[in-house]
C-alpha positions as CSV (number, residue, x, y, z in Angstrom):
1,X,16.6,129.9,26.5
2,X,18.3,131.1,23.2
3,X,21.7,130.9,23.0
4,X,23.4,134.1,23.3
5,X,24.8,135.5,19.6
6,X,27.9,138.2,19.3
7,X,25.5,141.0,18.4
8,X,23.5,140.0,22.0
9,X,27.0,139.7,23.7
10,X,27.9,143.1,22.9
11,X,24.8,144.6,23.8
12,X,25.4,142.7,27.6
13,X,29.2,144.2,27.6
14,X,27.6,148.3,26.2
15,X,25.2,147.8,29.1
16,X,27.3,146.9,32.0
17,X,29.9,149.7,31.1
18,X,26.5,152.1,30.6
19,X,23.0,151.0,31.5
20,X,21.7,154.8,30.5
21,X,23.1,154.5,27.1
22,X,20.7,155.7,25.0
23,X,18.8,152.7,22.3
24,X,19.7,154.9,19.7
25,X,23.6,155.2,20.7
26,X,23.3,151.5,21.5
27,X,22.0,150.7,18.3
28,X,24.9,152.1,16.1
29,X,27.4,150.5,18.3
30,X,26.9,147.0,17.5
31,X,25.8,148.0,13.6
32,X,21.8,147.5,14.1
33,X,19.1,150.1,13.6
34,X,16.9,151.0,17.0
35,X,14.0,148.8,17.0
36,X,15.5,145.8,16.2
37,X,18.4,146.6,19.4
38,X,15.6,147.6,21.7
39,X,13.4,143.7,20.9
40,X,16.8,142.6,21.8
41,X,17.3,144.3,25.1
42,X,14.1,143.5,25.8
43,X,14.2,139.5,24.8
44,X,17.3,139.8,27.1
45,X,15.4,141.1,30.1
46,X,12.5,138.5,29.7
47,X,15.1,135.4,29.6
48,X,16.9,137.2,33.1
49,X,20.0,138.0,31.0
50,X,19.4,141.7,32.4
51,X,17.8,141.5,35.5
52,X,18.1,145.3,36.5
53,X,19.3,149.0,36.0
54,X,21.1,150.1,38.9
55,X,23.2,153.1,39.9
56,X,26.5,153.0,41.2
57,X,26.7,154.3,44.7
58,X,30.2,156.1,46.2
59,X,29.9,154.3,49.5
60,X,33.1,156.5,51.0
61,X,30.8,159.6,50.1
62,X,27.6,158.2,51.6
63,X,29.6,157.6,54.9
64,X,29.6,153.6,54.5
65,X,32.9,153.5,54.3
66,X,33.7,150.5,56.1
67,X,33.2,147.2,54.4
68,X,33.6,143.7,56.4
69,X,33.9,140.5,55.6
70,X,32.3,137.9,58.1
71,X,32.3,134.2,58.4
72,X,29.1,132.8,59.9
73,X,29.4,129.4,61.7
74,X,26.1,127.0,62.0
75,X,25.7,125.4,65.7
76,X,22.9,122.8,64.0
77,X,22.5,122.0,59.9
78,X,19.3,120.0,60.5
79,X,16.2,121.1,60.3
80,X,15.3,124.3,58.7
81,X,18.1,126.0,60.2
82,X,19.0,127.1,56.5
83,X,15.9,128.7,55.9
84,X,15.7,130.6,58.6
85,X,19.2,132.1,58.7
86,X,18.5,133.0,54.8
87,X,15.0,134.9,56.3
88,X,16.9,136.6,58.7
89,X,19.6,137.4,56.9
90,X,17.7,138.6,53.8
91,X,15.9,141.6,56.0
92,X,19.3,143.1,57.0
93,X,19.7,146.3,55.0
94,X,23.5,146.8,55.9
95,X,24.3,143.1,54.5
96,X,25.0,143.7,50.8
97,X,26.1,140.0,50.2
98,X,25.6,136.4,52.0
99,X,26.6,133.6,50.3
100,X,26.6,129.7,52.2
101,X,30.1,128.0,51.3
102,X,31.9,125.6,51.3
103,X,34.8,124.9,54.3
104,X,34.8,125.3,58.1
105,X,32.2,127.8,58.0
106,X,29.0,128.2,56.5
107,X,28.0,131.2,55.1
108,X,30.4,134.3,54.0
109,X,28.5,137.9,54.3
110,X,29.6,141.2,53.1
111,X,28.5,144.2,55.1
112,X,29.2,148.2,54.5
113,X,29.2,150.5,58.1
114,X,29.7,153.9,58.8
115,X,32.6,152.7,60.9
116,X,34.1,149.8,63.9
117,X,31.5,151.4,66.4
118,X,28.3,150.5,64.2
119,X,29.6,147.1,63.2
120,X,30.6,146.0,66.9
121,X,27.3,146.6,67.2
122,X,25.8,144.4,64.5
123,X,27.6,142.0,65.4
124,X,27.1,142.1,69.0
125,X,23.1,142.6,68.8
126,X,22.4,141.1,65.2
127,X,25.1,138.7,63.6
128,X,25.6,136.4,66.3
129,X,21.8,136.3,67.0
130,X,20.6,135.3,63.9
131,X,19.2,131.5,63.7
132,X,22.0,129.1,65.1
133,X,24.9,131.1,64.3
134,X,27.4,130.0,67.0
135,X,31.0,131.5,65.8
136,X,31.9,134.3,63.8
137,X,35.1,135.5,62.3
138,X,35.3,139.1,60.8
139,X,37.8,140.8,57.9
140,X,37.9,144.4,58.0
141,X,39.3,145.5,54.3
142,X,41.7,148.3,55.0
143,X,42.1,148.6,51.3
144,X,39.7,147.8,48.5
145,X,41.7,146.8,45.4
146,X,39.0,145.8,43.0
147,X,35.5,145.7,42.9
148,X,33.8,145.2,39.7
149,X,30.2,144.0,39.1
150,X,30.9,143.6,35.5
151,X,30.6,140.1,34.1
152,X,33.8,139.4,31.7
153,X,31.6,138.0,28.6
154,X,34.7,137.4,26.6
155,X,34.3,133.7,26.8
């Protein structure tokens, strides 16, 4: 993989602030003509610098408004237990986020609802039936301070 160089850098930061910038705007940002800035972006998507475009969704206006946080504990880490929690978990559209940690639990998920009644549910008929899970403990956010999915690239 090539090592990143201020000129890619500051394509990565342009991008994250605006993935529909246009190569041409791009371009005369970071002081390079077009085709040489697009063989960058795209050299930058082959090495999985850039691994997508994405739009930014208003969840409050999509009535997902409620986001939870939820501890998973394992009964049994033997076996392929792993595996198939990360299958099961991986096929549940309202999990945004699952992540296995360290500490007295084992995995940490994140998980957007339309509100308490649809995620007593999940958790009732889906959470604490996926492969081995034995405990649980949920965090409702009553506030969400800061979410960024920018990357600071400032060193």
């Amino acid at each position: 993989m090539k090592e990143l160089d201020k000129t890619d850098l500051k394509i990565l930061k342009l991008l994250q602030q605006n993935a529909r910038m246009p190569m041409t705007e791009l371009a005369e940002k970071v002081g390079l003509s077009t085709t040489p800035v697009t063989e960058r972006v795209r050299r930058l998507e082959r090495e999985n610098m850039i691994t997508g475009y994405h739009a930014r969704l208003n969840p409050h206006a999509l009535g997902q408004g409620l986001l939870v946080f939820v501890e998973i504990k394992l009964r049994s880490k033997s076996g392929n237990i792993f595996e198939d929690f990360r299958r099961e978990v991986s096929m549940i559209p309202q999990i945004l986020e699952c992540h296995l940690v360290s500490g007295e639990y084992d995995y940490l998920i994140k998980v957007r609802l339309p509100d308490m009644s649809a995620y007593r549910d999940m958790l009732g008929n889906i959470l604490l039936h996926l492969p081995a899970a034995a405990e649980s403990r949920s965090y409702v956010v009553m506030e969400e301070v800061k979410e960024d999915i920018m990357l600071n690239l400032d060193g």
